[in-house]
C-alpha positions in Angstrom: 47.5 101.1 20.2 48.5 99.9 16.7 51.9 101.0 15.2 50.7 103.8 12.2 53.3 101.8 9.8 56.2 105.6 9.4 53.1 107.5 10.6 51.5 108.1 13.4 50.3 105.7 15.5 46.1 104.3 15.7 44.6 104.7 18.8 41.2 103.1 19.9 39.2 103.7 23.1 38.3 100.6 23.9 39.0 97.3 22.0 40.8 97.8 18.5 38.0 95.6 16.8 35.3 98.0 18.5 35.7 100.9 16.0 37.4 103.1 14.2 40.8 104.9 15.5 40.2 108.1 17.2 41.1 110.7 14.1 44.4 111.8 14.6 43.8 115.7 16.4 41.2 114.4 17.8 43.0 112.5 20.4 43.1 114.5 23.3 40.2 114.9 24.2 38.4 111.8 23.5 41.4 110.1 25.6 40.5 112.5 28.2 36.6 112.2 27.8 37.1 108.6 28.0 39.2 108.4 31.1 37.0 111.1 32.9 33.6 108.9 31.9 35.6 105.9 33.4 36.4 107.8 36.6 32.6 109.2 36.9 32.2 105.0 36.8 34.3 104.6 39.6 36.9 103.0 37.4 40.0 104.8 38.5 42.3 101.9 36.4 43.5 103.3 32.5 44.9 100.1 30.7 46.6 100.6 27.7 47.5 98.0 25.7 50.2 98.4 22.8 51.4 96.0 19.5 54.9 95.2 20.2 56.2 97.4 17.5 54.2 100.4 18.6 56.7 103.5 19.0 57.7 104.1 22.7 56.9 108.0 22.2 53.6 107.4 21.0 52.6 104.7 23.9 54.1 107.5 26.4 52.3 110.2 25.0 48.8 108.3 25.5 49.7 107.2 28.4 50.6 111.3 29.9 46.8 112.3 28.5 45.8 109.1 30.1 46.7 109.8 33.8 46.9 114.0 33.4 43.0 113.2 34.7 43.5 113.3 38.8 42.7 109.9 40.4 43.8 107.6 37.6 46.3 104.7 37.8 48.0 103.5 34.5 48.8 100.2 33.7 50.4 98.7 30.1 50.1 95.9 28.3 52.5 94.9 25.3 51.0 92.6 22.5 52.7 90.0 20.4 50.4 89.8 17.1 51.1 87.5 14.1 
């Protein structure tokens, strides 16, 4: 998760330098397709990993459609960038 600079804030599945954000909408349910694909995997483990100055509502808000997927475990990482 990057901060959205007064907007809203860019989430990636997967790495940030993987792709595009997910399109704002859109969210949802490619979180939830994401996590459920992982889960099919057998990887139960959602890791989010937010910029230091990412918005505390948004992180939380990822990180409810993140886990509202039965079996999941959540665990967050906060980055320092430059």
């Amino acid at each position: 998760m990057a901060p959205g600079d007064q907007g809203p804030a860019r989430v990636y599945v997967g790495d940030a330098e993987e792709g595009p954000p997910i399109a704002e909408g859109d969210e949802e349910r490619a979180i939830r397709a994401a996590v459920e694909a992982g889960v099919r995997s057998d990887k139960k483990t959602v890791l989010i990993k937010a910029e230091k100055n990412a918005r505390l509502r948004d992180v939380s808000r990822i990180g409810t459609l993140a886990v509202s997927v039965p079996g999941t475990d959540l665990k967050l990482a906060v980055i320092e960038k430059d």
